[in-house]
Phi, psi and omega in degrees: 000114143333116165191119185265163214202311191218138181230132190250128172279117163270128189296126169276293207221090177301306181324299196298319199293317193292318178283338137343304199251323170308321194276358172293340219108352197259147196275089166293178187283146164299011145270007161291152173255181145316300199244041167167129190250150196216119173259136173266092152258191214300308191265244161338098167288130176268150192225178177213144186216138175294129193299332176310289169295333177293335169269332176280324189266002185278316227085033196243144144228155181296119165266004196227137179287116179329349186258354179274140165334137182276333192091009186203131168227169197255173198211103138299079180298137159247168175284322194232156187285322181307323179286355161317263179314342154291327176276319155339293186300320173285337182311298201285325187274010173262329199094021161289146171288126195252114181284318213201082197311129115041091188183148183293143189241144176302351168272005196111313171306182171217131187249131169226161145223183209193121164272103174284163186329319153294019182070348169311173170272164161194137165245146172233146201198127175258148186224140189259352149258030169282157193216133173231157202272181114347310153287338181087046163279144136247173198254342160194187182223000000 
């Protein structure tokens, strides 16, 4: 079985990045640490790591400037199209970079995006054929 279960972000400046995501709302975990944060959602546990250690534990080193695109974004599903512009609106009043207002998609849905301080991505997004679990996983698109 396929399952993704954790998505770890590596952190340039973990305090500012952890506070970022406490002020959306989001809860972390009793694994969280000093020197790492683990967020609980529906689905995905999202986790933050110093990149520095994250690239020591892949064997990897960083070659690329924290301000440049990464090649990956991440995706908020809502339940309603109106939570699009409503999370938008909590995004901004925190001081996320709002990449993309709000709008309706040619697939039926409505879409935003959005940059937390390090420039990761994020979409948010209602898909009116999306199926969500009991806990709010989805279950399909």
């Amino acid at each position: 079985m396929q399952r993704v279960s954790l998505l770890t972000i590596g952190a340039y400046d973990l305090p500012a990045l952890r506070s970022f995501y406490q002020k959306l709302g989001w809860e972390e975990t009793e694994f969280s640490s000093d020197n790492y944060a683990a967020f609980k959602t529906a689905g995905v546990n999202v986790t933050l790591f110093p990149i520095e250690e994250l690239t020591k534990d892949a064997g990897i080193q960083i070659t690329q400037n924290s301000k440049e695109f990464r090649g990956v974004t991440f995706a908020i599903n809502v339940d309603k199209p109106e939570q699009v512009d409503t999370t938008i609106e909590e995004v901004r009043s925190i001081g996320g970079r709002i990449l993309r207002e709000p709008s309706d998609a040619f697939w039926g849905g409505r879409t935003a995006y959005f940059a937390d301080p390090e420039n990761n991505l994020w979409e948010v997004a209602h898909n009116p054929s999306a199926v969500f679990d009991e806990r709010g996983a989805m279950l399909s698109f």
